[in-house]
N, C-alpha and C positions, 0 to 999 in steps of 0.2 A: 540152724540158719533161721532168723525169722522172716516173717511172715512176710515185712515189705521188701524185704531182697527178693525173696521170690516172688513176688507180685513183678516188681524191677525186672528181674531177668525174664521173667516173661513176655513182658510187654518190649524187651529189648530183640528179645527172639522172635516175636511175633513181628516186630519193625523189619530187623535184617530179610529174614523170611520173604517179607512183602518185597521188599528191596529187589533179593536179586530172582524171585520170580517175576519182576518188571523186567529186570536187564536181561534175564534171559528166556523171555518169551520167546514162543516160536511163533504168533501169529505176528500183525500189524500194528501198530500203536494205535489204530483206531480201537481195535476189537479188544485189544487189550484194557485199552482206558472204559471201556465199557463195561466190563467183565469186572473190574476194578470194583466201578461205581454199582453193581448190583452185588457184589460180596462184602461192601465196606458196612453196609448197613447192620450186617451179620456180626458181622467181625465188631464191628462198635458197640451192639448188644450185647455181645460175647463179654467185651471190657466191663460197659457198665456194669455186668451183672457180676465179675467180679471182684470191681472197687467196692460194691455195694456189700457183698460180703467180706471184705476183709474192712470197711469200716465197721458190720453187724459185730463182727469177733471183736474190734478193737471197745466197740460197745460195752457189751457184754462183760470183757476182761476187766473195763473198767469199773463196771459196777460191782463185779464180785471182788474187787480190791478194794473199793470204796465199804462196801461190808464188812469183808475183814478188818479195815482199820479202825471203824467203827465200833467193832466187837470188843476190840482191843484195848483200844482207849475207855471203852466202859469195863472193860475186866482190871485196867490198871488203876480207873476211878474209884472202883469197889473196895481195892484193897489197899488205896490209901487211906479210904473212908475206916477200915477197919483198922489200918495202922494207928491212926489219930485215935479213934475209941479207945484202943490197947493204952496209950500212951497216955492217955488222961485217966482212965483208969491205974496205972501204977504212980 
């Protein structure tokens, strides 16, 4: 499964979550809405700091595929360069 399904489902699960511990609270909508607004703050750090790392990975992922392809392309440069030497030599 990658990475942004599970980001996805969590943030899906953390919504429903929030959901029906509103519907079925047992206090008052006042207290509740309050309790709300002093945990969302949490809760929304909680997010950022995991969008933040799952762009770091996506970061990262890309840089070390950007390497590779790099490597690649000069491993395939070299031994065209060596094909054409062969070839002009025979």
């Amino acid at each position: 499964m990658s990475t942004g399904k599970v980001l996805l489902a969590l943030l899906a699960g953390a919504a429903a979550g929030a959901l029906a511990g509103v519907l079925l609270a047992p206090h008052k909508g006042i207290i509740t809405r309050k309790k709300i607004v002093r945990n969302s703050g949490a809760f929304a750090d909680g997010v950022k700091e995991k969008i933040n790392d799952f762009l770091d990975d996506i970061a990262e992922k890309f840089e070390s595929t950007k390497e590779d392809v790099s490597e690649f392309a000069e491993q395939k440069m070299q031994k065209n360069g060596e094909a054409k030497k062969q070839a002009k030599a025979t």
